[in-house]
C-alpha positions in Angstrom: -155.8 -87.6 -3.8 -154.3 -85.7 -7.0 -155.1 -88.1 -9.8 -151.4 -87.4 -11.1 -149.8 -88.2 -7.8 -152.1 -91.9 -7.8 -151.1 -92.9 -11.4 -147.8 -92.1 -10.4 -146.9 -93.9 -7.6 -149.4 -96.9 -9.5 -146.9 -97.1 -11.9 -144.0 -96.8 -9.9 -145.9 -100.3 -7.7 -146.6 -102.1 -10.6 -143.0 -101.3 -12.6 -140.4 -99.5 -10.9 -137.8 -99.2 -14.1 -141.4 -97.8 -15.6 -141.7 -94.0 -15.6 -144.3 -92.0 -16.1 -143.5 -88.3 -18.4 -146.9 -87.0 -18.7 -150.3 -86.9 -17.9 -152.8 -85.1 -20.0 -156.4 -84.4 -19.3 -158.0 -85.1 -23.0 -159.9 -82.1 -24.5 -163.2 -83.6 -23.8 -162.3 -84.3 -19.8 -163.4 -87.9 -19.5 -159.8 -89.3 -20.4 -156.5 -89.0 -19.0 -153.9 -89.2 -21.3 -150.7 -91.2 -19.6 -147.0 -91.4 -21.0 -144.7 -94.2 -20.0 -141.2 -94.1 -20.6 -138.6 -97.1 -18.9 -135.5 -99.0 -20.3 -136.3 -99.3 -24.1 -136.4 -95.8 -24.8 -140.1 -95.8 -26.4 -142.2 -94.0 -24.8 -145.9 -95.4 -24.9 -149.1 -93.7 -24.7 -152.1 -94.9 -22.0 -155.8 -93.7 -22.4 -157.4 -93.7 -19.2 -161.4 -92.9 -18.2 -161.4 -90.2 -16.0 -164.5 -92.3 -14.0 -162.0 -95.2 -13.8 -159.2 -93.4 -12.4 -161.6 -91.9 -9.8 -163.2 -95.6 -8.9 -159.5 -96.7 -8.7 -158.4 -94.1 -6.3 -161.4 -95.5 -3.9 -161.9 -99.3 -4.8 -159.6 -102.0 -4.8 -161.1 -104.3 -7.6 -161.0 -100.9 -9.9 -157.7 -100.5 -8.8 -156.6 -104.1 -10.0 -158.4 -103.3 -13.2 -156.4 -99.8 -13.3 -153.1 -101.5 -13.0 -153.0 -104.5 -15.1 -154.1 -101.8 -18.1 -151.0 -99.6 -17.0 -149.2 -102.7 -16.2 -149.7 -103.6 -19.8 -148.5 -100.2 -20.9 -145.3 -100.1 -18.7 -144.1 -104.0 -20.6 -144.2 -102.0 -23.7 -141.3 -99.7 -22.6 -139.4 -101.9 -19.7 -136.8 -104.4 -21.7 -137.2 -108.1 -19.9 -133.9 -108.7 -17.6 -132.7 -111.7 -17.7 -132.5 -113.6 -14.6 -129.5 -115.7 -15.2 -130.7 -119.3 -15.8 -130.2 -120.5 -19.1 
């Protein structure tokens, strides 16, 4: 699978009001480079190993690993909604 096409629909999983604007390959090649943008209006910026997006695309306990930094990420630009109980 396109490692573009995995992040994104990660993202979309872990945070649906969480979208993601770009994805960079870094100069060197062994990071990805992911911008989140959601509710806020900040737009945050996710370094990713290339080998870690690879293992996540065919391992699940990479995966969980994957997501809870991207999951991390996507908080930073998705405003809480309150639920209603005060």
């Amino acid at each position: 699978m396109d490692p573009s096409t995995f992040l994104r629909d990660l993202v979309t999983q872990l945070e649906p009001n969480a979208t993601v604007v770009g994805i960079e390959a870094a100069p060197d090649a062994d990071r990805y480079r992911v911008q989140l943008a959601g509710t806020t209006g900040v737009v945050a910026d996710c370094e990713l190993a290339r080998t870690d997006v690879e293992a996540a695309e065919q391992s699940s306990e990479a995966r969980r690993r994957l997501a809870s930094v991207l999951k991390r990420c996507a908080d930073d630009v998705v405003a809480p909604v309150p639920d209603g109980r005060a």
